[in-house]
N, CA and C atoms as an extended XYZ file, in Angstrom:
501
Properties=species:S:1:pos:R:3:atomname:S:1:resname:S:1:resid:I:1 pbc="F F F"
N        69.315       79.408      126.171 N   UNK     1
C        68.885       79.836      124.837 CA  UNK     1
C        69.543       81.151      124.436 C   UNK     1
N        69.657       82.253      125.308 N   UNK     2
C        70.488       83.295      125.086 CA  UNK     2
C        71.830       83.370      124.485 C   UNK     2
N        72.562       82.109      124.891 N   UNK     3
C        73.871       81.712      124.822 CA  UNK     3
C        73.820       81.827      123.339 C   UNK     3
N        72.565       80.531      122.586 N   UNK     4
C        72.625       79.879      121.303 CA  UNK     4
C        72.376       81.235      120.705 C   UNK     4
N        71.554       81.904      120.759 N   UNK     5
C        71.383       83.515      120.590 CA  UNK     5
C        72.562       84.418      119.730 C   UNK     5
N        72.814       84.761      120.653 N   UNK     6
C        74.442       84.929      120.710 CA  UNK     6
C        75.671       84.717      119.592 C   UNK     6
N        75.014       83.330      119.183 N   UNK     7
C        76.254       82.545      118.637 CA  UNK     7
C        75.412       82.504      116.594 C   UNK     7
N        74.296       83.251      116.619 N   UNK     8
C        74.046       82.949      115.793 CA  UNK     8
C        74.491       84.685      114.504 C   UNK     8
N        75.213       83.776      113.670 N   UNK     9
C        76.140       85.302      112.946 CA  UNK     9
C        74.866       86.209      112.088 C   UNK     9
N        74.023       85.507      111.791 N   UNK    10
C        72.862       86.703      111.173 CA  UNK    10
C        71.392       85.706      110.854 C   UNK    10
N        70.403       86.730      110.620 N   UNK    11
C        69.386       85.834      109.904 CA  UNK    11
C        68.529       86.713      109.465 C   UNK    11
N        68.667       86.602      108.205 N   UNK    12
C        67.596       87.134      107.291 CA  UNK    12
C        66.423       86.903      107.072 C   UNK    12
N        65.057       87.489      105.830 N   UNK    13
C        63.999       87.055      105.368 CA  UNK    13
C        64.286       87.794      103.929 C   UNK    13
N        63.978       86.509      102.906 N   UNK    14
C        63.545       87.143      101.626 CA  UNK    14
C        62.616       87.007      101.119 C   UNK    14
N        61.864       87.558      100.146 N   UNK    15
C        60.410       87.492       99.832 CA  UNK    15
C        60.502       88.446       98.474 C   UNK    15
N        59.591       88.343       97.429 N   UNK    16
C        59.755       88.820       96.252 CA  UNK    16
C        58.363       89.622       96.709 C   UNK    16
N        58.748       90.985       96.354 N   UNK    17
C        57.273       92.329       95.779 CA  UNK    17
C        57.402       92.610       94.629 C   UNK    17
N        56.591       91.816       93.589 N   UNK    18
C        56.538       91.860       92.384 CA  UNK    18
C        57.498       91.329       91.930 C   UNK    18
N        58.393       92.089       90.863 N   UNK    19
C        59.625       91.332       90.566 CA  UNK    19
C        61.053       91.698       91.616 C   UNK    19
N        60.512       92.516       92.928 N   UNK    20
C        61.520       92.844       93.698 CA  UNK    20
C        62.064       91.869       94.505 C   UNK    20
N        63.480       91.777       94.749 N   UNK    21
C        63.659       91.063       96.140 CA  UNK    21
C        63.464       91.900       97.380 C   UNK    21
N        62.570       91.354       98.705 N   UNK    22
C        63.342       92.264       99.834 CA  UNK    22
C        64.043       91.565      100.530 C   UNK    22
N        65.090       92.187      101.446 N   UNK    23
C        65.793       91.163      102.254 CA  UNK    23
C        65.604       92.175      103.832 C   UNK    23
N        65.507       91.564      104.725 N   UNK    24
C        65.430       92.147      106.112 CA  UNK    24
C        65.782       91.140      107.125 C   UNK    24
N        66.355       91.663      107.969 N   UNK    25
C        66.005       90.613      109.200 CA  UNK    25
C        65.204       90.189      110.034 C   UNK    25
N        65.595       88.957      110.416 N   UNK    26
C        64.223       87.870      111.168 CA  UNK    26
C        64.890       88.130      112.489 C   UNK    26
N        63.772       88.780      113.078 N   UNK    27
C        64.093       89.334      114.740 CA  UNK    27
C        64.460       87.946      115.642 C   UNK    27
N        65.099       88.504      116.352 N   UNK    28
C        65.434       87.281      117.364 CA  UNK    28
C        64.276       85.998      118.023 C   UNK    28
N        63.372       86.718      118.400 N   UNK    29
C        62.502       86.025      118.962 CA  UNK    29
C        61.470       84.970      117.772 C   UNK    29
N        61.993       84.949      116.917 N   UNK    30
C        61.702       83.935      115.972 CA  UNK    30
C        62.716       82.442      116.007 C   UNK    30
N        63.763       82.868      116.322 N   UNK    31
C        64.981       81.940      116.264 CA  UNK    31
C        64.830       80.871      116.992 C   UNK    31
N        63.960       80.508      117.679 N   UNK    32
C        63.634       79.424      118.498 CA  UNK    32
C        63.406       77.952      118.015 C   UNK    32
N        62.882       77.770      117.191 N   UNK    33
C        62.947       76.727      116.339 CA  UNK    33
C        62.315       76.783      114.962 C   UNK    33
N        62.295       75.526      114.039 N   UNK    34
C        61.866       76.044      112.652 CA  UNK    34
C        60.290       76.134      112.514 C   UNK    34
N        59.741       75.575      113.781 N   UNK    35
C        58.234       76.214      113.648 CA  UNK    35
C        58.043       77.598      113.455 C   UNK    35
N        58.405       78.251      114.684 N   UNK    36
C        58.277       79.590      114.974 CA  UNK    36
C        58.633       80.657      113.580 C   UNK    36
N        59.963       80.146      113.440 N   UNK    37
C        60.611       80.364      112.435 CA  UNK    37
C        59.904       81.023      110.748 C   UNK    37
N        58.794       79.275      110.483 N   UNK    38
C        57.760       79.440      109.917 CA  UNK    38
C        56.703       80.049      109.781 C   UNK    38
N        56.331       80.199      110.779 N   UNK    39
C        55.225       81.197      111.369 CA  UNK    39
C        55.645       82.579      111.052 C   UNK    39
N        57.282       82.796      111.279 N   UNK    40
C        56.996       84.228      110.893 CA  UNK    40
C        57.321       84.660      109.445 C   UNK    40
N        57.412       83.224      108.816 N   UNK    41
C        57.206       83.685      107.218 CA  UNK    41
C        56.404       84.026      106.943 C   UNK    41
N        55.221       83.226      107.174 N   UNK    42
C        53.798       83.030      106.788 CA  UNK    42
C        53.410       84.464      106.769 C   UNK    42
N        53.443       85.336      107.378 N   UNK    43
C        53.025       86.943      107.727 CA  UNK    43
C        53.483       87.960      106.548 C   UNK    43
N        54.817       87.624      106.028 N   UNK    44
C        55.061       88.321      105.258 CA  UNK    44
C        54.810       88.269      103.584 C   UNK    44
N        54.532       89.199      102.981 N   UNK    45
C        53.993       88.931      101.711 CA  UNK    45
C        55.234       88.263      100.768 C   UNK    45
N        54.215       87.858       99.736 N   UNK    46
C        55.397       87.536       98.769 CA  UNK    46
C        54.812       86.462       97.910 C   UNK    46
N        54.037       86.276       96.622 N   UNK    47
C        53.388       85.325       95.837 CA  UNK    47
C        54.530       83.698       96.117 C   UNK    47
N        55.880       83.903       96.291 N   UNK    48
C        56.170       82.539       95.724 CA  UNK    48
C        56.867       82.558       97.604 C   UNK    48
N        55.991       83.281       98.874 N   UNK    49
C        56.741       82.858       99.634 CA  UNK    49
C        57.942       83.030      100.274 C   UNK    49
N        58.140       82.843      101.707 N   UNK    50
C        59.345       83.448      101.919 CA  UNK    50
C        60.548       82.378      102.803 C   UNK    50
N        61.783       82.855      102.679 N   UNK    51
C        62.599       82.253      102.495 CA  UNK    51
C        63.493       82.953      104.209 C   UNK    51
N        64.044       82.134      105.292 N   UNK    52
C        65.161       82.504      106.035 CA  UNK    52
C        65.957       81.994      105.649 C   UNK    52
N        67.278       83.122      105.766 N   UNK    53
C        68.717       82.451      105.531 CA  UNK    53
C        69.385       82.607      107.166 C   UNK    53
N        69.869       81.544      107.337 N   UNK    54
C        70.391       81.484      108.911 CA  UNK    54
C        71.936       81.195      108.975 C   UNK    54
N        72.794       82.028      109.475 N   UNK    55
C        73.601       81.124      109.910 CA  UNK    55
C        74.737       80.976      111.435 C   UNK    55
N        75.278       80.186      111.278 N   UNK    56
C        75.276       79.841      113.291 CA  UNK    56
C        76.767       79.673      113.195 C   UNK    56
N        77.313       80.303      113.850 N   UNK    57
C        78.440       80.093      114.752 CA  UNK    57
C        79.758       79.825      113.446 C   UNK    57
N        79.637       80.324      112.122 N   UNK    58
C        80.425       80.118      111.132 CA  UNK    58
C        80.340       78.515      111.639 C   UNK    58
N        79.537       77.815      111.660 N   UNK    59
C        79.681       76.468      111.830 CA  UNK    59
C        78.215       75.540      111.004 C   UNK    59
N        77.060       76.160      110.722 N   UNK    60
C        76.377       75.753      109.883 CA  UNK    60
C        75.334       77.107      109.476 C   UNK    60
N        74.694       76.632      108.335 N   UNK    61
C        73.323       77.248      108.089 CA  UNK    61
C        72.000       76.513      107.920 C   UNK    61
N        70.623       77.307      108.368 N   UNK    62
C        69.875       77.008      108.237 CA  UNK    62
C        68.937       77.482      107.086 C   UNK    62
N        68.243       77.085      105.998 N   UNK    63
C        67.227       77.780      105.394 CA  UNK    63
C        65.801       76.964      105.376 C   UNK    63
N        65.079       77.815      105.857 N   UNK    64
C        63.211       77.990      105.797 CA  UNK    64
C        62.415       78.559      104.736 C   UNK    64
N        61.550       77.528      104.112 N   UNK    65
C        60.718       78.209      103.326 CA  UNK    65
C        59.608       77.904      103.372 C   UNK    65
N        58.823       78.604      103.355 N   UNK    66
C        57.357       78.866      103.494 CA  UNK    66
C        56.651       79.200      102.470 C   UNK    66
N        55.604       78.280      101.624 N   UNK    67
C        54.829       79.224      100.421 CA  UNK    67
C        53.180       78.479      100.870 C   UNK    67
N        52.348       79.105      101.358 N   UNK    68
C        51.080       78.919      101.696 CA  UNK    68
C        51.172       78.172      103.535 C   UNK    68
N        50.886       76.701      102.955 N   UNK    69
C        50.803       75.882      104.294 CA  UNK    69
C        52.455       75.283      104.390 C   UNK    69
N        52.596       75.072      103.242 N   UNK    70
C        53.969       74.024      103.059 CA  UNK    70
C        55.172       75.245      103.564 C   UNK    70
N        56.044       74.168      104.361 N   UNK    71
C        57.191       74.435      104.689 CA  UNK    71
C        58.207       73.753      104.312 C   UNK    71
N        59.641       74.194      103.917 N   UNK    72
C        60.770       72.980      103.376 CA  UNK    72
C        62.071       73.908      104.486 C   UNK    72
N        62.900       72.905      105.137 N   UNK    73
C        63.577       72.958      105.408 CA  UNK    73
C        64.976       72.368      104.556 C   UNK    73
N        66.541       73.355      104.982 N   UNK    74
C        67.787       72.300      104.461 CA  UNK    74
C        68.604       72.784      105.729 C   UNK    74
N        69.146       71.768      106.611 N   UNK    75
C        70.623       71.640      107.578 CA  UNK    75
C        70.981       71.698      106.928 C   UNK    75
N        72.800       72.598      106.648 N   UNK    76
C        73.534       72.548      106.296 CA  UNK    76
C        74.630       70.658      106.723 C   UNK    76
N        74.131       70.782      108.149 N   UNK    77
C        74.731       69.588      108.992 CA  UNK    77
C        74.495       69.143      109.595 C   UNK    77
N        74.031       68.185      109.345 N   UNK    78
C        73.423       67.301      110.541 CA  UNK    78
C        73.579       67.233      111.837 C   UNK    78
N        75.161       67.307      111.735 N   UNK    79
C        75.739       67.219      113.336 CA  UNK    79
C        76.079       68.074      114.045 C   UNK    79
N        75.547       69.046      113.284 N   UNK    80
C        75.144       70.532      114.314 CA  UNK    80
C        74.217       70.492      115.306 C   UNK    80
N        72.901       69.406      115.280 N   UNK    81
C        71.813       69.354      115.905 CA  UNK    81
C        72.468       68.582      117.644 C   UNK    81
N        73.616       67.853      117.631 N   UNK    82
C        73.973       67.819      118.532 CA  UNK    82
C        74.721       68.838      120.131 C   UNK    82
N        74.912       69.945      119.375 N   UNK    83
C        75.068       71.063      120.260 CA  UNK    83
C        74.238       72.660      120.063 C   UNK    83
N        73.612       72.714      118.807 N   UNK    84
C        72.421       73.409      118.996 CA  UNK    84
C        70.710       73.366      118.504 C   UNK    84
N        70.226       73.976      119.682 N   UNK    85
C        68.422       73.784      119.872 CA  UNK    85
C        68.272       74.106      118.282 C   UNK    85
N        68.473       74.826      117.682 N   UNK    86
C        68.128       75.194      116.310 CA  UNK    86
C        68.181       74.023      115.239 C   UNK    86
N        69.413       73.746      115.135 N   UNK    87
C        69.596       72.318      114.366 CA  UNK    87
C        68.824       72.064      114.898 C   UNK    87
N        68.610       70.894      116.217 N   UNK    88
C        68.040       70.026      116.497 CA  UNK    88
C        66.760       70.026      116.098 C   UNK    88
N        65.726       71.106      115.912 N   UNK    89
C        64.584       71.543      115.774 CA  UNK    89
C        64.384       71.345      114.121 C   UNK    89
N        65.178       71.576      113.260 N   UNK    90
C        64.894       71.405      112.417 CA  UNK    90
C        65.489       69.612      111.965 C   UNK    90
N        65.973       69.389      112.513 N   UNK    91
C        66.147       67.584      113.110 CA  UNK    91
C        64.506       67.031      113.249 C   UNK    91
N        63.928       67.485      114.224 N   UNK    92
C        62.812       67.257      115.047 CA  UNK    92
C        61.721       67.709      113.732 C   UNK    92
N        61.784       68.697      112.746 N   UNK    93
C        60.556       69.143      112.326 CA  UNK    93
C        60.774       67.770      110.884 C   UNK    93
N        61.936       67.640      110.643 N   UNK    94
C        62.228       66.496      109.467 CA  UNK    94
C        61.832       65.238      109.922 C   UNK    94
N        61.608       65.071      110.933 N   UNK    95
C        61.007       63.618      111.382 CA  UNK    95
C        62.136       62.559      111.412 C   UNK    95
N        63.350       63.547      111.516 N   UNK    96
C        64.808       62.474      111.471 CA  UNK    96
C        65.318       62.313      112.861 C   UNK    96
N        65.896       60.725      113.039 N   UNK    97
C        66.286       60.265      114.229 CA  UNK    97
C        66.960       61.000      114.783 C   UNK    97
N        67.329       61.146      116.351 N   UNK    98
C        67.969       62.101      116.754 CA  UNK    98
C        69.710       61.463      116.389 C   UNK    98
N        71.230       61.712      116.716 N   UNK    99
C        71.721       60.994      115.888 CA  UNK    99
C        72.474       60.235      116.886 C   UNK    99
N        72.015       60.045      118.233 N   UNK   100
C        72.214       59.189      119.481 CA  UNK   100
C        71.779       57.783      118.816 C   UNK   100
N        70.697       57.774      118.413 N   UNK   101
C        70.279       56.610      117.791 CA  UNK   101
C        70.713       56.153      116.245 C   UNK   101
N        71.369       57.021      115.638 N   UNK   102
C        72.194       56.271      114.548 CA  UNK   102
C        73.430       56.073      114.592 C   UNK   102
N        73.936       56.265      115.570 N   UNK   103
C        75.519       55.986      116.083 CA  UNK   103
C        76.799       56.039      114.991 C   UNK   103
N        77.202       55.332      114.178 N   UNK   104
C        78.143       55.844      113.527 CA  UNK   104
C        77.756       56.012      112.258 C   UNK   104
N        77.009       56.508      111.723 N   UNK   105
C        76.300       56.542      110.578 CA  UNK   105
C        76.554       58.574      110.422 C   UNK   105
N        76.109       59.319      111.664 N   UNK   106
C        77.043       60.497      112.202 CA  UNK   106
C        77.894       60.939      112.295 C   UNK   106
N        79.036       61.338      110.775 N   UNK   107
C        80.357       61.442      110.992 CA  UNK   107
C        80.514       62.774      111.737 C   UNK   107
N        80.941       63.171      112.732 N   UNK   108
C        80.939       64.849      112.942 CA  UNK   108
C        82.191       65.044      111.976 C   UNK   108
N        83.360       64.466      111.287 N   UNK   109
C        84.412       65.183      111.021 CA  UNK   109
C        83.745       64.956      109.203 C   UNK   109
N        82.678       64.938      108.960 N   UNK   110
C        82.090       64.820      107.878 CA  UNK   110
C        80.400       65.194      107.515 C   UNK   110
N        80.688       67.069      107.653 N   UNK   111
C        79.278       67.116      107.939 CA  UNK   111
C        77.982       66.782      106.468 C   UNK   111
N        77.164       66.191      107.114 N   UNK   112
C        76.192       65.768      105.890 CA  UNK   112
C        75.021       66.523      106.046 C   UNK   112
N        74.214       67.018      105.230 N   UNK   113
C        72.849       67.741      105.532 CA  UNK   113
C        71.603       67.015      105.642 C   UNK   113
N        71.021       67.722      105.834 N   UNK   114
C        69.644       67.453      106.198 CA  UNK   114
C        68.070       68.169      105.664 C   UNK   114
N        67.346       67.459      105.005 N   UNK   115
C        66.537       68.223      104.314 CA  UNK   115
C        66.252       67.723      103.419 C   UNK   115
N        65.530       69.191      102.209 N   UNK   116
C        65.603       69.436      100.602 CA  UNK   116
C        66.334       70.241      100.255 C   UNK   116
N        67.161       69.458       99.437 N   UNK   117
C        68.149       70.172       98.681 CA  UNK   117
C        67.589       71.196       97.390 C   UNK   117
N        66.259       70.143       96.898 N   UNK   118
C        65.645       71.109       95.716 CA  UNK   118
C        64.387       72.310       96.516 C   UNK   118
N        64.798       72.705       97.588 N   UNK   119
C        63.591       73.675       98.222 CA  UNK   119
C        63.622       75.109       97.414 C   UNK   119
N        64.693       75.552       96.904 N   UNK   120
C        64.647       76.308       96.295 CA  UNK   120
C        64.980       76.534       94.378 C   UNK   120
N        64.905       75.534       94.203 N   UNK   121
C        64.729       74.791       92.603 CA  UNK   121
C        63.797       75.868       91.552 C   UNK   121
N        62.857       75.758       92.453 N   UNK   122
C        62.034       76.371       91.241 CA  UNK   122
C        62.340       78.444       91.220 C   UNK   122
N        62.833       78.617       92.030 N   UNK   123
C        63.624       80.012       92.338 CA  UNK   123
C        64.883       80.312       91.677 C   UNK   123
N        65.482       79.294       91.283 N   UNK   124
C        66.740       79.217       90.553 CA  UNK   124
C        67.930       79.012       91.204 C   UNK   124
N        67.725       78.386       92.470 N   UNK   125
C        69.115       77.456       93.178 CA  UNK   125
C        68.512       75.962       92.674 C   UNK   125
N        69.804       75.446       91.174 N   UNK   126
C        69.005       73.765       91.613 CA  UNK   126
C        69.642       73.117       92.674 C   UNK   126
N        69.032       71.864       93.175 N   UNK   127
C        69.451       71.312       93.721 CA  UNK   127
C        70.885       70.569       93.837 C   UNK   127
N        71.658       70.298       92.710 N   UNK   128
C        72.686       70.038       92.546 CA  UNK   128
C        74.032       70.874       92.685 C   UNK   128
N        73.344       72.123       92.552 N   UNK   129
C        74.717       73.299       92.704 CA  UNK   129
C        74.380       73.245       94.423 C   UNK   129
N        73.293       73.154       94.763 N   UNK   130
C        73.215       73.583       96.113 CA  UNK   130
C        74.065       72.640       96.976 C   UNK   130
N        73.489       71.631       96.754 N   UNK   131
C        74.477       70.155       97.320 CA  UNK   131
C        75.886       70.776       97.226 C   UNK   131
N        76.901       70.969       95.965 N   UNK   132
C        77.667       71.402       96.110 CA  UNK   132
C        78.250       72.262       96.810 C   UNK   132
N        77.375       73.047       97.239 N   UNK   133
C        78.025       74.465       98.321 CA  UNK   133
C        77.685       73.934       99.548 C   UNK   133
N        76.875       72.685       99.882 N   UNK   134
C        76.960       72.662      101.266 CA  UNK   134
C        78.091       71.293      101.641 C   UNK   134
N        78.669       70.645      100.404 N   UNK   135
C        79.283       69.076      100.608 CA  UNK   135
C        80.971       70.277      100.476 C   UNK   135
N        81.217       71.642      100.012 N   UNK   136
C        82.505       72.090       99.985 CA  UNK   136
C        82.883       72.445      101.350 C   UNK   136
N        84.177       71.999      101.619 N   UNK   137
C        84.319       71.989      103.704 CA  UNK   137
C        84.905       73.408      103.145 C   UNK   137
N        85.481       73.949      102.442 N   UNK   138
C        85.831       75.314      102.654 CA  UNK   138
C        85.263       76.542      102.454 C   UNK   138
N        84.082       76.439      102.040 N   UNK   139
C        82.677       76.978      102.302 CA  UNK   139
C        82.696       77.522      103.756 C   UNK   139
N        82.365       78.939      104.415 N   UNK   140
C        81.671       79.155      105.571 CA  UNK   140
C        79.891       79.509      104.993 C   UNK   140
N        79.592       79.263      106.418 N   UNK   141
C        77.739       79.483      106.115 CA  UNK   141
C        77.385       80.500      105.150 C   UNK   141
N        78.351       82.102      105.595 N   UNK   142
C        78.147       83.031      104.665 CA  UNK   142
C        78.366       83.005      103.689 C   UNK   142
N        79.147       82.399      103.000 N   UNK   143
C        79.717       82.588      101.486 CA  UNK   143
C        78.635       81.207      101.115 C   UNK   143
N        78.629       80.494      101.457 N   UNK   144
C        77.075       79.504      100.728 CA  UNK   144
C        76.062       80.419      100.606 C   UNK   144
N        75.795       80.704      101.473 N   UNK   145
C        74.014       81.397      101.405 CA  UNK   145
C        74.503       82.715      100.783 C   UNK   145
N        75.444       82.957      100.200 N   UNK   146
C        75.727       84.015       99.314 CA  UNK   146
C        75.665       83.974       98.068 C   UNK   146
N        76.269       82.542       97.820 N   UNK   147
C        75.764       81.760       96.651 CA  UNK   147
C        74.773       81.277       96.137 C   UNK   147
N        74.057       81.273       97.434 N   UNK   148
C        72.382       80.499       96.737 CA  UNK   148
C        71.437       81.797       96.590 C   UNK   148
N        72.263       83.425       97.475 N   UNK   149
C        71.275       84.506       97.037 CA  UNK   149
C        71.440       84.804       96.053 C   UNK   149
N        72.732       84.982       95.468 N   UNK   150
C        73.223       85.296       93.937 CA  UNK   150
C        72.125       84.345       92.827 C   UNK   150
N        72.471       82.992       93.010 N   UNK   151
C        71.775       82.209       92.039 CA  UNK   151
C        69.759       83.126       92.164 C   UNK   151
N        69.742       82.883       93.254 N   UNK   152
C        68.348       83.753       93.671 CA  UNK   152
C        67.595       84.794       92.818 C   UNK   152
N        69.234       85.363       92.658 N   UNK   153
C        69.024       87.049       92.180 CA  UNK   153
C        68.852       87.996       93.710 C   UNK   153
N        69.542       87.897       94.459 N   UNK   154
C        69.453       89.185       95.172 CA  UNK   154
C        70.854       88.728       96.133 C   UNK   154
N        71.804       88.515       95.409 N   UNK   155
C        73.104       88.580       96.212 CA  UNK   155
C        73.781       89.743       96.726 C   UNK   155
N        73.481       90.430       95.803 N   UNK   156
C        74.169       91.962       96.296 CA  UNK   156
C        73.160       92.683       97.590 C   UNK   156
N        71.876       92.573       97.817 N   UNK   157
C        71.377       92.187       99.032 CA  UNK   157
C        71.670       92.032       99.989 C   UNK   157
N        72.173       90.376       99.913 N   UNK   158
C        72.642       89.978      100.741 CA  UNK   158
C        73.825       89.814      101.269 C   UNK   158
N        74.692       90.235       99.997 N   UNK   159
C        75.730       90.420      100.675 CA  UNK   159
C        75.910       91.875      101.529 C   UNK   159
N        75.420       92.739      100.830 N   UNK   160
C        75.062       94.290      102.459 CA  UNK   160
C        74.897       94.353      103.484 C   UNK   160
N        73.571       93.420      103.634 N   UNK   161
C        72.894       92.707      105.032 CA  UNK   161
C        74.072       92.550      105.632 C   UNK   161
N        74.914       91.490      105.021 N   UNK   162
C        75.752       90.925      105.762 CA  UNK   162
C        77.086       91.438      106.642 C   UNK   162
N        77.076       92.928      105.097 N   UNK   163
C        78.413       93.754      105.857 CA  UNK   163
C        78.178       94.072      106.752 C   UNK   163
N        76.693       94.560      107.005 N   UNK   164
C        76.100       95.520      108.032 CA  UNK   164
C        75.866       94.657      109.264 C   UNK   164
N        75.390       93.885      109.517 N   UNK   165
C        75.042       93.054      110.048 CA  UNK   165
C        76.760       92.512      110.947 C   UNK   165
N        77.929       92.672      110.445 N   UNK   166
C        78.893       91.866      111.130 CA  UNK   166
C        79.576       93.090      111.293 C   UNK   166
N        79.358       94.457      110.850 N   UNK   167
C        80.362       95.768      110.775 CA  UNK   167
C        79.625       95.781      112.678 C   UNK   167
């Protein structure tokens, strides 16, 4: 698990105070799967709920959202869940086959997502631009979830986090 650790390039939390965004990071020991994950939304304030932006190995992202009980997950890729616990977990929390059992339906040289695409819709990522930033192969994780903070309203945020975070 340390390894997967390791390999993961940042992970945030956003949450609105009033009309503010905050953005901070989601400590390591959350990263374990998208339960945990959840759980440590749930703690933090925020009327419409809070949001992780994840992303792994410049090879996918994850986002979590949490508003009361309800949780929505989106894989960037499905076939990420084959070499990390994280994917897989959010594989496992979607109630989707693992992809041993859908055999070629799994392109790895064609990654497809997993999820809700409209999880953040009513925030002002629709679902259709979002699709778009995760179906573009020249997209890395960061520059998507840069795009969906912008649409958000707190890109400049996140894009700081991010300098800081990789400086």
């Amino acid at each position: 698990m340390a390894e997967q650790l390791d390999a993961i390039d940042f992970a945030f939390v956003a949450y609105r105070e009033g009309l503010d965004w905050v953005l901070d990071d989601l400590a390591d020991e959350f990263l374990t799967d998208v339960e945990t994950i959840a759980h440590a939304l749930r703690r933090l304030p925020g009327d419409r709920g809070a949001i992780a932006l994840i992303g792994v190995d410049e090879d996918f992202f994850l986002i979590v959202r949490v508003e009361q009980e309800r949780t929505w997950v989106l894989l960037s890729d499905v076939t990420a869940a084959d070499e990390w616990e994280l994917a897989d977990s959010a594989i496992e929390f979607l109630g989707l086959p693992d992809l041993d059992d859908i055999g070629d339906l799994a392109d790895p040289d064609k990654p497809a997502p997993a999820g809700d695409l409209a999880l953040l819709a009513d925030l002002g990522a629709p679902a259709v631009e979002v699709a778009e930033l995760v179906d573009d192969p020249d997209l890395y994780p960061d520059e998507a979830l840069s795009d969906i903070a912008r649409m958000l309203g707190f890109g400049e945020l996140f894009d700081e986090a991010l300098d800081f975070a990789s400086a």
